[in-house]
N, C-alpha and C positions, 0 to 999 in steps of 0.2 A: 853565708855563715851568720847566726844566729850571736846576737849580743848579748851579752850578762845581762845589758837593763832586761831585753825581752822575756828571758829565760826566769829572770826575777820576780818578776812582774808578774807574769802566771801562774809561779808558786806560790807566791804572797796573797792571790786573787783565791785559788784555790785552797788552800790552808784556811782561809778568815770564809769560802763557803760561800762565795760571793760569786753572782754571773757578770760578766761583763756589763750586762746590762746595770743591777746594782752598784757596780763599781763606780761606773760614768755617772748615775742619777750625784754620789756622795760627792762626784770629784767638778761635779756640774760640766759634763761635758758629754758628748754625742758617745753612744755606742759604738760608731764607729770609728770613733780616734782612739778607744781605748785595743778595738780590735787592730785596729795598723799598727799598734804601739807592740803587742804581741807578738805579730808575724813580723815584725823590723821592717815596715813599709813609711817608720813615720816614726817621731821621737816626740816628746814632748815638751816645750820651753822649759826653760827653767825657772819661774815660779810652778809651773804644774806637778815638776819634778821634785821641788820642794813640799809641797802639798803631797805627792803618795807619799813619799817618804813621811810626811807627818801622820798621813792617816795610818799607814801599816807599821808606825810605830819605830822604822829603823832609819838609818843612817844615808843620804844620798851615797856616800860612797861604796856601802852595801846594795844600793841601789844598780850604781853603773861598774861595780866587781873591782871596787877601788879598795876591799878591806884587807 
């Protein structure tokens, strides 16, 4: 089963028109931790989580479907 962050995350990615790739260059991290972060193979600390949350503007708790 698929988690709110994931599910989150790839709207938010896709809404702002962004590839993963983009995503990772702004959030300074591999392509492929943002694509684990996606499929729920992998989460991401909690400063990094802080940080999407800052880039796309919302809420950690919008984040992990805490609203």
């Amino acid at each position: 089963m698929k988690s709110k962050f994931t599910e989150r995350l790839k709207e938010l990615r896709a809404e702002s028109g962004l590839t993963q790739k983009q995503l990772a260059e702004n959030l300074n991290v591999c392509k492929s931790a943002v694509s684990a972060w996606e499929i729920g193979r992998n989460q991401p600390d909690y400063d990094l989580l802080i940080d999407i949350a800052d880039f796309f503007k919302v809420s950690v708790d919008f984040l992990v479907g805490k609203d």
